[in-house]
N, C-alpha and C positions, 0 to 999 in steps of 0.2 A: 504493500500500500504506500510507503513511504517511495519507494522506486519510482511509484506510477506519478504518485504529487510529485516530485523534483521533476520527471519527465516532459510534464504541462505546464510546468512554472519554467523549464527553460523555454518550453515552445511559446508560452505567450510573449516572452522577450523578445524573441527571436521574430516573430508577426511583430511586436509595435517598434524591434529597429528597424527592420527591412523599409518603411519609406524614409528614413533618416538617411539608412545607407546609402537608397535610391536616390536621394536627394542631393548628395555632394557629386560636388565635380570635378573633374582630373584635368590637368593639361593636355596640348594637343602631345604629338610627336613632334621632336622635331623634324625639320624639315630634312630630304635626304639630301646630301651634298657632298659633292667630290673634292678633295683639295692633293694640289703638289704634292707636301708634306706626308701624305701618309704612304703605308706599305715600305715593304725594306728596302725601297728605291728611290723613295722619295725626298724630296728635300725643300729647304724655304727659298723661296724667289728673293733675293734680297731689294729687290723694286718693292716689292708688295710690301717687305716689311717694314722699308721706308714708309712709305703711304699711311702703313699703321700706326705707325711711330707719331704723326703728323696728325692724325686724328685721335691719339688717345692725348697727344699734348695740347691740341686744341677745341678738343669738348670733355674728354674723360677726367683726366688732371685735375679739371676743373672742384671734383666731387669725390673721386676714387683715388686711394693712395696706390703706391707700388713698392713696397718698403722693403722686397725681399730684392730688389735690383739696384746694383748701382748704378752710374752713367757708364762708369768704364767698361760693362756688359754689351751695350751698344758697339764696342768697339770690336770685342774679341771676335774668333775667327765664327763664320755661321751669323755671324750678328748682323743687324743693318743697315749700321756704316763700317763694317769691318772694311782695312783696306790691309793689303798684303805690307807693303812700304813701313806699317806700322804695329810687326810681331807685339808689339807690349801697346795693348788699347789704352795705355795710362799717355802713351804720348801722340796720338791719334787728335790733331788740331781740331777736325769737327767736331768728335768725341767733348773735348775741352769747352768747343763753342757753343754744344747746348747744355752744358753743365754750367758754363758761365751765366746763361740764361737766368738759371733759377736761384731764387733768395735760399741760404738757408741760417738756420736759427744757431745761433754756439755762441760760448762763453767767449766774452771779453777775460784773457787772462792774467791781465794787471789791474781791472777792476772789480771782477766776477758776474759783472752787466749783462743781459741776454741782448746778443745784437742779431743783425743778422750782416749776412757776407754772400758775394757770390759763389755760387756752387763751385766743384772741382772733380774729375773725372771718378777723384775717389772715394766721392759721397756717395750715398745711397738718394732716392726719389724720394723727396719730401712730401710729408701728409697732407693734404692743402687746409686740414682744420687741426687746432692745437692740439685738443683732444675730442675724444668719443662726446659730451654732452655738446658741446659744439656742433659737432658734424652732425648729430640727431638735430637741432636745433632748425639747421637748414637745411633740413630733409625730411621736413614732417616726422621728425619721432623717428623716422627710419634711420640706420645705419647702414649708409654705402660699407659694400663691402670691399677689400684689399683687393688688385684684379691680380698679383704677382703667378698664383696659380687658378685662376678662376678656370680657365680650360682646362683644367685638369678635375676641378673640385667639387663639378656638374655635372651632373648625370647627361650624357649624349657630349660632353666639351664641347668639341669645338661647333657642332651643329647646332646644340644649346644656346650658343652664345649668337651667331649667325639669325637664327629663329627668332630671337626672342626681340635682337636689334631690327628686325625686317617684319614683328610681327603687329605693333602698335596697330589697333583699328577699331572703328566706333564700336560700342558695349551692343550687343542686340537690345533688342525692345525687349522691356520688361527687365532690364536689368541697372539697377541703381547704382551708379559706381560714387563712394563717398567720395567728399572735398579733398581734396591734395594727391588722391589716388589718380592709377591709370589703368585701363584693362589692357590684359594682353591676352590669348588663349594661350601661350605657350609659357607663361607664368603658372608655379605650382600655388595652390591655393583652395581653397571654395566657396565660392562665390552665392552659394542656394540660400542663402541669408539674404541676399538683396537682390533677388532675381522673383520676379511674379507676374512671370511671365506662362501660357498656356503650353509653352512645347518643354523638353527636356534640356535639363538647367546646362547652359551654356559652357563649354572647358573653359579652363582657364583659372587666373588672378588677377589677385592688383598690385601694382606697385608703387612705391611714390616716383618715381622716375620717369619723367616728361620723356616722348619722343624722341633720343638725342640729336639724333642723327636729321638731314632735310637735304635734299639735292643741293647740289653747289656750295652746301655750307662748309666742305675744305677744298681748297686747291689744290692740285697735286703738279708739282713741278714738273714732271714728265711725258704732261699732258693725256693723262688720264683723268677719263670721262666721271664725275665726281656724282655719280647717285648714288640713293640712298643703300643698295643692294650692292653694288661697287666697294662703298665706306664701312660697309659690316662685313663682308668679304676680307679685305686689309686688314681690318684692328683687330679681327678675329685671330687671323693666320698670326700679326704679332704678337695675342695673346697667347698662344699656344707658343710660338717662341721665348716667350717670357717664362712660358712653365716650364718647360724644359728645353734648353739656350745649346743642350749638349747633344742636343739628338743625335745631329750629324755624325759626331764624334763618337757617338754610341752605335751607331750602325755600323761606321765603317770599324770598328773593334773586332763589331758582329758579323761581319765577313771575312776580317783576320783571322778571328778564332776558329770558323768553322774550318776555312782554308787550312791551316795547321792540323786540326783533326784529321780533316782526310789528306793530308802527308803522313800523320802517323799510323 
């Protein structure tokens, strides 16, 4: 008797979760996409990652730190201003010159004063907010996350990132997207709280993160064509460089070693 009651008291839960369950929504997939970089053949265009370079400096930066990179990464071999002429990327002049660019924060140390100075190949990418209550500040409460390994850190990488930057589009009917928010389908989330609408509740999330990306919002010195699918392409492929800077050098290892196995 006691069997049969626990048996009908899991099934009644079981009938009043199922339109709850019914009720949440999943992300899309991302989208399928092919790149250079993959397979044990593959490798980074260092155009493209220029490009990328160029668009995380001039919208990403803005919000997103990189704190696991320095400048002088930029320079080393596989990178995307590597130049041969300049085996040690500490003395790679363009390397220097966007490091020069950037402000960074350090002790005065004859007064103990926080000042800031121009950067130097052998800083690391500064946070562009002092700290975490900061960055939530100007971010709706949200925390931008670090992109150092975001391609690696996301379920689908590099497609993830690509999808989500190309995925921005009006919320269907019926679905309320709160103030500061943005829909995306390819955003993890669940949205069946503000959706009441008649069809099945729509994939997707929200984020606080506007649109970044607009046609012709960077230029690409090479004169390439600067849309929006163009610019998530790029910054993508350089965030994937950024998570692992050493692939190259990891493949071709990985073709040493085998080659050596079969000598022995």
């Amino acid at each position: 008797m006691l069997r049969k009651t626990i048996a009908l008291a899991a099934l009644g839960l079981a009938v009043f979760a199922t339109p709850a369950l019914a009720a949440s929504s999943h992300p899309l997939e991302p989208k399928e996409m092919t790149w250079g970089f993959e397979g044990p053949f593959g490798k980074f265009d260092q155009a493209q990652l220029q490009r990328g370079y160029k668009i995380y400096r001039e919208v990403c930066s803005a919000c997103h730190s990189m704190e696991l990179m320095s400048f002088r990464n930029l320079g080393q071999k596989g990178g995307p201003f590597y130049d041969p002429k300049y085996p040690n990327p500490n003395d790679n002049p363009y390397v220097k010159a966007i490091a020069k660019d950037y402000q960074i924060n350090d002790i005065d140390s004859e007064t103990g004063d926080v000042i800031q100075r121009p950067g130097t190949s052998a800083d690391r990418f500064p946070n562009p907010f002092p700290n975490e209550p900061a960055a939530r500040a100007s971010n709706g409460g949200a925390l931008p996350p670090d992109l150092s390994n975001m391609a690696k850190a996301r379920d689908g990488g590099p497609r993830y990132i690509y999808s989500l930057l190309t995925g921005f589009v009006e919320p269907p009917e019926g679905l309320t997207v709160p103030n500061g928010q943005h829909y995306n389908p390819y955003m993890a989330g669940d949205v069946s709280a503000y959706y009441k609408g008649k069809h099945h509740v729509p994939p997707g999330g929200f984020l606080a993160m506007a649109p970044p990306l607009a046609t012709d919002k960077v230029s690409f010195d090479d004169g390439t064509k600067s849309t929006v699918e163009q610019q998530a392409k790029d910054v993508t492929a350089f965030l994937m460089w950024t998570a692992e800077p050493h692939m190259m050098a990891r493949k071709m290892w990985a073709f040493v070693i085998v080659g050596m196995m079969g000598l022995f």
